[in-house]
CHARMM-style PDB file with segment names, atoms N, HN, CA, C and O in Angstrom:
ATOM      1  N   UNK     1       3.111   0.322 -23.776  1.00  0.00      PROA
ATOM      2  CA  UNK     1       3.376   0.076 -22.377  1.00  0.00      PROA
ATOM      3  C   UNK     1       2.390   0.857 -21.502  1.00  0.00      PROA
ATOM      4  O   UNK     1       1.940   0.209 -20.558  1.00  0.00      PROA
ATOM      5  N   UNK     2       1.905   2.302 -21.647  1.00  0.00      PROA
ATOM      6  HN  UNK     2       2.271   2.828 -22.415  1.00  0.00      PROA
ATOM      7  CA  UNK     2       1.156   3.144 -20.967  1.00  0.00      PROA
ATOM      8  C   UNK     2      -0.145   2.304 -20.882  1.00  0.00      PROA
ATOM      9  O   UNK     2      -0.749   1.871 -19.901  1.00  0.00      PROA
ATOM     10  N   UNK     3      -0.414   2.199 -22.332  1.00  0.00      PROA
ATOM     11  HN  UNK     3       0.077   2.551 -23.129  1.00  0.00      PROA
ATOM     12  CA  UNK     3      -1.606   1.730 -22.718  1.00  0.00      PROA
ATOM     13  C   UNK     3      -1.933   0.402 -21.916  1.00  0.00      PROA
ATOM     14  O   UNK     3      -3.039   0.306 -21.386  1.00  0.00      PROA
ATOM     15  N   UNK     4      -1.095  -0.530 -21.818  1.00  0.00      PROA
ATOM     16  HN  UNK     4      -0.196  -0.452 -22.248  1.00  0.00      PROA
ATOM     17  CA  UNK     4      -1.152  -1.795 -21.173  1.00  0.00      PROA
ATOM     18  C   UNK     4      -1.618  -1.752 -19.659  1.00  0.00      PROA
ATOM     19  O   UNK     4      -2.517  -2.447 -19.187  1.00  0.00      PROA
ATOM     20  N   UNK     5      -0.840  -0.797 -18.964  1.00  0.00      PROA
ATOM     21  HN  UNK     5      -0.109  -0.232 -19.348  1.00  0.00      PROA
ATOM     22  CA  UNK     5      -1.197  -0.653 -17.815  1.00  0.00      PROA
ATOM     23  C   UNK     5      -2.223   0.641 -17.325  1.00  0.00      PROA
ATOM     24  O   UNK     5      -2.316   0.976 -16.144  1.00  0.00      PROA
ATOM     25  N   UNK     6      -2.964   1.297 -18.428  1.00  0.00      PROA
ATOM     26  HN  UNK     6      -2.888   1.025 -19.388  1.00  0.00      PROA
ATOM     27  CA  UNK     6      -3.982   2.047 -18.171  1.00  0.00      PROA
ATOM     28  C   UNK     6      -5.155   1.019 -18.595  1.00  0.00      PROA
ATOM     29  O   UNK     6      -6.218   1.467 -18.164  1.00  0.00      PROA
ATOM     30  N   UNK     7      -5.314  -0.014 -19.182  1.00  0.00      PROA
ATOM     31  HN  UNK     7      -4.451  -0.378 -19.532  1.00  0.00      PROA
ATOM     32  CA  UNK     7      -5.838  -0.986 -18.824  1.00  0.00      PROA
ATOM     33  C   UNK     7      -5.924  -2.154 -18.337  1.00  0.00      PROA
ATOM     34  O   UNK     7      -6.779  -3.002 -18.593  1.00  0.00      PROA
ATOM     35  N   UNK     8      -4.575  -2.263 -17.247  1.00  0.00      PROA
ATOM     36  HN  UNK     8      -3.880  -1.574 -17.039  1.00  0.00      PROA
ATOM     37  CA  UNK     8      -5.131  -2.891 -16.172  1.00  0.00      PROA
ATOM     38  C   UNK     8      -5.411  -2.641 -15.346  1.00  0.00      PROA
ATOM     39  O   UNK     8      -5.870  -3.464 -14.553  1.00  0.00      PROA
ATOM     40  N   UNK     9      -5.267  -1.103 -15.017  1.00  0.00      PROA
ATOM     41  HN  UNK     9      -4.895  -0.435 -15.661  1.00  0.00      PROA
ATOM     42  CA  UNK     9      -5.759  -0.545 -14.204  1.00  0.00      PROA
ATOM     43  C   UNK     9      -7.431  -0.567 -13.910  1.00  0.00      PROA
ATOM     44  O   UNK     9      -8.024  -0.698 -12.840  1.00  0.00      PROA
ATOM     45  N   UNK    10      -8.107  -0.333 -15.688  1.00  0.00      PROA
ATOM     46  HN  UNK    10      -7.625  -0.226 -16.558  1.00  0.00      PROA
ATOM     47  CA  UNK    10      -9.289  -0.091 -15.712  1.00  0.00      PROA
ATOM     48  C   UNK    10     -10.174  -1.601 -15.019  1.00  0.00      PROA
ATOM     49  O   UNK    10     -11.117  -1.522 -14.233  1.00  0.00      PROA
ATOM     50  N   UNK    11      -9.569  -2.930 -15.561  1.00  0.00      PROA
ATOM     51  HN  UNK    11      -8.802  -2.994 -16.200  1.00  0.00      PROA
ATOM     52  CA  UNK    11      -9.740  -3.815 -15.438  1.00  0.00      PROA
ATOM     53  C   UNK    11      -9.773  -4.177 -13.634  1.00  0.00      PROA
ATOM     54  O   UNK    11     -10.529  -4.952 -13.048  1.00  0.00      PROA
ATOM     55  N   UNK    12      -8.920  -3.505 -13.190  1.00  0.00      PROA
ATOM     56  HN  UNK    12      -8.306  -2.875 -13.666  1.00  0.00      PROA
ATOM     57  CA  UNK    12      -8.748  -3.727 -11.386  1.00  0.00      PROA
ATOM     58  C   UNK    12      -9.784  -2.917 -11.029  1.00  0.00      PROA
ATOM     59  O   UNK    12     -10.037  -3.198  -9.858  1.00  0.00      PROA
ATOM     60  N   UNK    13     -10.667  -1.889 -11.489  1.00  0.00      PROA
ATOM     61  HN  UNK    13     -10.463  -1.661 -12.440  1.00  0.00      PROA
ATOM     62  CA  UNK    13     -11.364  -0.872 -11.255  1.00  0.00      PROA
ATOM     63  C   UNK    13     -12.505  -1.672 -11.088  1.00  0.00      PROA
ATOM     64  O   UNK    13     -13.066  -1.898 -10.016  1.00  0.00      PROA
ATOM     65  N   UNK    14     -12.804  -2.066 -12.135  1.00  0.00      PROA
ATOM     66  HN  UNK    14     -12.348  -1.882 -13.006  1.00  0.00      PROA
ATOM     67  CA  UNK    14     -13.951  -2.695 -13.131  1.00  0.00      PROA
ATOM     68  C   UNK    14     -14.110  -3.948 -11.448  1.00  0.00      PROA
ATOM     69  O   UNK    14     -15.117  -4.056 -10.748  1.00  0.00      PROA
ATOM     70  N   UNK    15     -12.886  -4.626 -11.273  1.00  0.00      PROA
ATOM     71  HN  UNK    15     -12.068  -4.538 -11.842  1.00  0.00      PROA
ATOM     72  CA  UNK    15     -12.944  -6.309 -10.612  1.00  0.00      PROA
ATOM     73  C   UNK    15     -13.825  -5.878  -9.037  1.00  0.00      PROA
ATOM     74  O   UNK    15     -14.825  -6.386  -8.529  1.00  0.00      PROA
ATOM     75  N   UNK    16     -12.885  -4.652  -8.557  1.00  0.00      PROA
ATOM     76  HN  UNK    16     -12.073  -4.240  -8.970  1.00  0.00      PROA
ATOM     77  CA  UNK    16     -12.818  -3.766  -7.447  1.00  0.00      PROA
ATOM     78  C   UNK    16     -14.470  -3.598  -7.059  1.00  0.00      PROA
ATOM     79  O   UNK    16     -15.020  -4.116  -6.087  1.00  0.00      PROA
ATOM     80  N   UNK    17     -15.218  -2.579  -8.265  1.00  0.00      PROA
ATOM     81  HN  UNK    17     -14.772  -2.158  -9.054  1.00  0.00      PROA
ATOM     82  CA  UNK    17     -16.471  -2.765  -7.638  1.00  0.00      PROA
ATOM     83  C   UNK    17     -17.683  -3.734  -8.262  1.00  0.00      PROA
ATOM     84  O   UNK    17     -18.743  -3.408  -8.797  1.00  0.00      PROA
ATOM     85  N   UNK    18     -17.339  -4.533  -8.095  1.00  0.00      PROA
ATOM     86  HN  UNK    18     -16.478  -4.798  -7.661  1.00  0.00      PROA
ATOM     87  CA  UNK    18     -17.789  -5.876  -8.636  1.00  0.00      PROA
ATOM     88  C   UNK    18     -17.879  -6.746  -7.485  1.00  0.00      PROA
ATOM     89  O   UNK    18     -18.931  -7.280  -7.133  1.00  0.00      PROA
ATOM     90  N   UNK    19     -16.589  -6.906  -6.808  1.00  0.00      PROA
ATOM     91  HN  UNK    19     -15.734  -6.472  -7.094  1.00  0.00      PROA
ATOM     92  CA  UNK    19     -16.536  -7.625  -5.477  1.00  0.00      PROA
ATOM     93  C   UNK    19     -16.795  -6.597  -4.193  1.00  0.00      PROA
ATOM     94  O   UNK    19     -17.134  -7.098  -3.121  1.00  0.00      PROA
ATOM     95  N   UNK    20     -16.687  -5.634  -4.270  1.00  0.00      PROA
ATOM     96  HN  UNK    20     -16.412  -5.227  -5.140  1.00  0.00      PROA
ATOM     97  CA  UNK    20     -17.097  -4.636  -3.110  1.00  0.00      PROA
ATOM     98  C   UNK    20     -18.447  -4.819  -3.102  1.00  0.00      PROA
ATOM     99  O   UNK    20     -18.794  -4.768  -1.922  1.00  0.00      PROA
ATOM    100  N   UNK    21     -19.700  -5.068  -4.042  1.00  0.00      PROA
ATOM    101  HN  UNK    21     -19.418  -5.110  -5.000  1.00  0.00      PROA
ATOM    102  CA  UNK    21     -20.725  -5.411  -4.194  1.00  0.00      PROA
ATOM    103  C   UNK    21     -21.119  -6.799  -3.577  1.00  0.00      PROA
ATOM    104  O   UNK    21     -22.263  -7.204  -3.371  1.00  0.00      PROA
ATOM    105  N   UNK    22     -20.193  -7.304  -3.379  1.00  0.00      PROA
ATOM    106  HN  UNK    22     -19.263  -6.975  -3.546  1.00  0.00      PROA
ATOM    107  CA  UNK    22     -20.857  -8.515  -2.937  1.00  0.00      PROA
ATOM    108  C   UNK    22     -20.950  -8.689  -1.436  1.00  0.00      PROA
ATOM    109  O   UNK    22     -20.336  -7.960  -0.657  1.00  0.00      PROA
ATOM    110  N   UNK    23     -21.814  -9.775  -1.025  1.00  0.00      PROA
ATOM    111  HN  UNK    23     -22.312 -10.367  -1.658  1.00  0.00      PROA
ATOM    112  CA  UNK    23     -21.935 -10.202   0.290  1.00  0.00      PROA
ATOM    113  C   UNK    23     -21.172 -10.861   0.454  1.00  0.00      PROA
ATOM    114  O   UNK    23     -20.619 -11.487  -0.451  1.00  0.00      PROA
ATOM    115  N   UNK    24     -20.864 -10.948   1.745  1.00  0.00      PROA
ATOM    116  HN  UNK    24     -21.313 -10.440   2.480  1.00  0.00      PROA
ATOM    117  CA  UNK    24     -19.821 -11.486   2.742  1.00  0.00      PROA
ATOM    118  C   UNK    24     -20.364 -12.820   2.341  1.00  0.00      PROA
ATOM    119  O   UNK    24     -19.389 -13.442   1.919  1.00  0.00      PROA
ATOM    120  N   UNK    25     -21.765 -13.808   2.234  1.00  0.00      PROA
ATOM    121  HN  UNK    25     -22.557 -13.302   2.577  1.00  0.00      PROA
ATOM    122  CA  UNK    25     -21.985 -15.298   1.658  1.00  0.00      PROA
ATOM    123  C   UNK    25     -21.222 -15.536   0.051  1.00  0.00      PROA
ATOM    124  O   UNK    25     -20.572 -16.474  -0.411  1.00  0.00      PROA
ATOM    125  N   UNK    26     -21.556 -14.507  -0.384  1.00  0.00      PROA
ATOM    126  HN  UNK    26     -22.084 -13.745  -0.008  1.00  0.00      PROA
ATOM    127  CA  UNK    26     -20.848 -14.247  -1.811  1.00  0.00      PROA
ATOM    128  C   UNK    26     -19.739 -14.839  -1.986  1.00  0.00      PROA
ATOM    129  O   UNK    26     -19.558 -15.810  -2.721  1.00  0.00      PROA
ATOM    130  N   UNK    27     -18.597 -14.050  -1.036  1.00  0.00      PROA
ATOM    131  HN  UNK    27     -18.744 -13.262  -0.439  1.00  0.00      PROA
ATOM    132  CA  UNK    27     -17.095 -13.615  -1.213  1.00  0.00      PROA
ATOM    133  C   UNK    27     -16.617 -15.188  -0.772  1.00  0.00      PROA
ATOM    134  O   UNK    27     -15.657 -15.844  -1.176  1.00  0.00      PROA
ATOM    135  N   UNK    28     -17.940 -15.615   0.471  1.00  0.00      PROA
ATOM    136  HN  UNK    28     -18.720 -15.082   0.800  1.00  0.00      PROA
ATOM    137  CA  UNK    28     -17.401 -17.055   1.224  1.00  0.00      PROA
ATOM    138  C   UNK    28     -17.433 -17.915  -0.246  1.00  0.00      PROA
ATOM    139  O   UNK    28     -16.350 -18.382  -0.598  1.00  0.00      PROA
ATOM    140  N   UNK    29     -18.487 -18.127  -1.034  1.00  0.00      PROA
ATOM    141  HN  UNK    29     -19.368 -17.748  -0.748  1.00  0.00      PROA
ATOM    142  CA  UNK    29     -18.541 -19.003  -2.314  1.00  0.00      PROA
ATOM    143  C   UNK    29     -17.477 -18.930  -2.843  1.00  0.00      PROA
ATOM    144  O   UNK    29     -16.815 -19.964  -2.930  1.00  0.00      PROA
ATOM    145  N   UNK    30     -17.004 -17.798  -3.325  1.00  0.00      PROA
ATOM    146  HN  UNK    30     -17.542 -16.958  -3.254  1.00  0.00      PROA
ATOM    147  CA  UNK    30     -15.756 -18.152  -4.223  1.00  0.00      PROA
ATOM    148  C   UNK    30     -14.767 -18.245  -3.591  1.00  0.00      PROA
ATOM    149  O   UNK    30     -13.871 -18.078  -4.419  1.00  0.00      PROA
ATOM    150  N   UNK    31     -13.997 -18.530  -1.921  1.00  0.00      PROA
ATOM    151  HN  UNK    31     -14.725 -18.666  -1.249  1.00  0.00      PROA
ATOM    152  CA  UNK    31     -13.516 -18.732  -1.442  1.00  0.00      PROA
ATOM    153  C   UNK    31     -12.645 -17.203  -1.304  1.00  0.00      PROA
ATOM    154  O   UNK    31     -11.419 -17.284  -1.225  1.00  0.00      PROA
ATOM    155  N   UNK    32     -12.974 -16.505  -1.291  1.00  0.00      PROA
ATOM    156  HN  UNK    32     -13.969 -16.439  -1.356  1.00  0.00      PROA
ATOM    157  CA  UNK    32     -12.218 -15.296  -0.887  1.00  0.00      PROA
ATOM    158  C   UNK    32     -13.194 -14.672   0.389  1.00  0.00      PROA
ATOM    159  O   UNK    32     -14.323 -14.811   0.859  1.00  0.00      PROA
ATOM    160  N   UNK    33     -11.477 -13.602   0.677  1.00  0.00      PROA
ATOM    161  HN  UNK    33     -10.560 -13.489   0.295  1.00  0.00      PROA
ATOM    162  CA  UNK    33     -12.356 -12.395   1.652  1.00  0.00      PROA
ATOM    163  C   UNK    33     -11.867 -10.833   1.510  1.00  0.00      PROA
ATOM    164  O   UNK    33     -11.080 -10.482   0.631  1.00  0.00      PROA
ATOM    165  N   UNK    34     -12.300 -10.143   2.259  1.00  0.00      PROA
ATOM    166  HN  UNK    34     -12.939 -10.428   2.973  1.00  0.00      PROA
ATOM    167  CA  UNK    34     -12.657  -8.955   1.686  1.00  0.00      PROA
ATOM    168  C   UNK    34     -10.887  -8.263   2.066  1.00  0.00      PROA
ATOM    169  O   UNK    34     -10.500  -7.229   1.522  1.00  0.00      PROA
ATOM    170  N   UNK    35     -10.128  -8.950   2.927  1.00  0.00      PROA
ATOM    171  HN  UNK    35     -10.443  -9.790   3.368  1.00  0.00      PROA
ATOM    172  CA  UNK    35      -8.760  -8.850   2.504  1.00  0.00      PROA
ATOM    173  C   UNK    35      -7.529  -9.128   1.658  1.00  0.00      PROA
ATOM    174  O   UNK    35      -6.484  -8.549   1.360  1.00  0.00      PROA
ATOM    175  N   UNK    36      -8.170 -10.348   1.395  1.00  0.00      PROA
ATOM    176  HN  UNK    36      -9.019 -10.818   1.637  1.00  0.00      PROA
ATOM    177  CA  UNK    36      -7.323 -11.143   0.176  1.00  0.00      PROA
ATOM    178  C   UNK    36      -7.465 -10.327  -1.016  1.00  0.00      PROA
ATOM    179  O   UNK    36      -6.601 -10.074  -1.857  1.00  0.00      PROA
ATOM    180  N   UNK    37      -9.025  -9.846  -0.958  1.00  0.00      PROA
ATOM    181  HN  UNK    37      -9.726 -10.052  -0.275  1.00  0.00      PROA
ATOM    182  CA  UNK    37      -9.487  -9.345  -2.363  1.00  0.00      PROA
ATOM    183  C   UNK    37      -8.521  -7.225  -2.514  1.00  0.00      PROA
ATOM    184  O   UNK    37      -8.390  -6.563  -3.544  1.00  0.00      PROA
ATOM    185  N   UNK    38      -8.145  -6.887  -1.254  1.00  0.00      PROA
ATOM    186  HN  UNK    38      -8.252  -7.425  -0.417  1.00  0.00      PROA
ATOM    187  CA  UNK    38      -7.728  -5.685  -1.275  1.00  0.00      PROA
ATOM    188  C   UNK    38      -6.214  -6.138  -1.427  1.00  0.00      PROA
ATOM    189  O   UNK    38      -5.527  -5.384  -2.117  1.00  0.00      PROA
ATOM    190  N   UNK    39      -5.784  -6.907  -1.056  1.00  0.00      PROA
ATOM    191  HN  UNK    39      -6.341  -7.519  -0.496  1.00  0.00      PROA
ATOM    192  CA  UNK    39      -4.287  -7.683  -1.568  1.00  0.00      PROA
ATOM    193  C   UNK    39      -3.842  -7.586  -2.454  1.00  0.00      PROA
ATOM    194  O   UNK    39      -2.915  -6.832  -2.753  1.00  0.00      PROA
ATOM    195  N   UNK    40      -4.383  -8.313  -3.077  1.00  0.00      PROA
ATOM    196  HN  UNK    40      -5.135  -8.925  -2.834  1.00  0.00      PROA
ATOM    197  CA  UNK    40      -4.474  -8.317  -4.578  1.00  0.00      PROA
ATOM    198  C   UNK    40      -4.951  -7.271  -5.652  1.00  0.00      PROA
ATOM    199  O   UNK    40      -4.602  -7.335  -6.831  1.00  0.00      PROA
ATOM    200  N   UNK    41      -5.694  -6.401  -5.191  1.00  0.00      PROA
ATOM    201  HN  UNK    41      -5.977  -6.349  -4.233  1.00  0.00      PROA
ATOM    202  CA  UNK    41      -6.169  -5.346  -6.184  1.00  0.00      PROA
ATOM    203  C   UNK    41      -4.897  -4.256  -5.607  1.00  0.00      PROA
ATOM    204  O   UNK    41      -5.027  -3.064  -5.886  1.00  0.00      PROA
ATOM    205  N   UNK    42      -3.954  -4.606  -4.985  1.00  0.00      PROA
ATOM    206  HN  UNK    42      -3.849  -5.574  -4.758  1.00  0.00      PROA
ATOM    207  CA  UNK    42      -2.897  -3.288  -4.598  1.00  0.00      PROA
ATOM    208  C   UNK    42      -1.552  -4.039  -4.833  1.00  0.00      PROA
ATOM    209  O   UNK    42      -0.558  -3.607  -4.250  1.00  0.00      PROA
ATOM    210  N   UNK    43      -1.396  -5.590  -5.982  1.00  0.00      PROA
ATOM    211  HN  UNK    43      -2.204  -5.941  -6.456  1.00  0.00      PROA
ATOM    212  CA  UNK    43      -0.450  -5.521  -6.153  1.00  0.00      PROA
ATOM    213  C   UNK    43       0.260  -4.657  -7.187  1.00  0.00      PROA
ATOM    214  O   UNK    43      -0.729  -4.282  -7.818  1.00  0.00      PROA
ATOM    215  N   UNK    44       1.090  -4.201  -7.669  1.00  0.00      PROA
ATOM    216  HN  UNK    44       1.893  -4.506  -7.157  1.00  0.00      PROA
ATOM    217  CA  UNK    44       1.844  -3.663  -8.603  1.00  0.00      PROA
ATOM    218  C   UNK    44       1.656  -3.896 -10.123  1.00  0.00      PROA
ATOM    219  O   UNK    44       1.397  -5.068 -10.395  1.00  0.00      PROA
ATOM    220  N   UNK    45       1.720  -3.129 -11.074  1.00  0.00      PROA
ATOM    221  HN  UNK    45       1.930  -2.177 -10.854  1.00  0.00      PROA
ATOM    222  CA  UNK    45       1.383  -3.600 -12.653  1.00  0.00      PROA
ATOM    223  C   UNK    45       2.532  -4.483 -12.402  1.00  0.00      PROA
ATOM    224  O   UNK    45       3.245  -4.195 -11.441  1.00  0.00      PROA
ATOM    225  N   UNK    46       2.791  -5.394 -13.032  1.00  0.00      PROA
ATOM    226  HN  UNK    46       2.211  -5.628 -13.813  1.00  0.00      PROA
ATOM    227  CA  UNK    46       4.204  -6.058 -13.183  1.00  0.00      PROA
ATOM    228  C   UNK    46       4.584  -5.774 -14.919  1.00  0.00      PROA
ATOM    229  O   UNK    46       3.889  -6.131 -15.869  1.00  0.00      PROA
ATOM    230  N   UNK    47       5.702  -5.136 -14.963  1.00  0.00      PROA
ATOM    231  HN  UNK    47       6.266  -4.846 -14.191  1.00  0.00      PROA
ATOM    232  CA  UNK    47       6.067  -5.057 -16.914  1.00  0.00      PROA
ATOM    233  C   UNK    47       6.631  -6.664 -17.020  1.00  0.00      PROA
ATOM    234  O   UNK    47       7.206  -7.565 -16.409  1.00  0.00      PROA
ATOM    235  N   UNK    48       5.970  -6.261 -18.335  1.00  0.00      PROA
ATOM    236  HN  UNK    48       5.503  -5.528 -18.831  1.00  0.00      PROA
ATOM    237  CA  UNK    48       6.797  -7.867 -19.073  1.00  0.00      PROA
ATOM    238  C   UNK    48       8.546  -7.738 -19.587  1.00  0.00      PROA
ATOM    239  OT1 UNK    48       9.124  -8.717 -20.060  1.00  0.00      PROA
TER     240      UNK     48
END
């Protein structure tokens, strides 16, 4: 269980500056924005 969510954590880390890297034309391509994308990187681990 630790383990599971110390890597999704790493994985949100990893997504985090990946898209912080990108340009605002970037973020428009894949149809996101730079709020949606902080949304989502601050939802909750969810347990199974």
């Amino acid at each position: 269980m630790l383990v599971d969510i110390m890597r999704i954590r790493r994985e949100r880390s990893r997504a985090w500056y990946q898209l912080a890297a990108m340009t605002e034309r970037e973020l428009q391509d894949c149809g996101m924005t730079r709020s949606e994308i902080a949304y989502e990187l601050k939802k909750p681990i969810r347990r199974k």
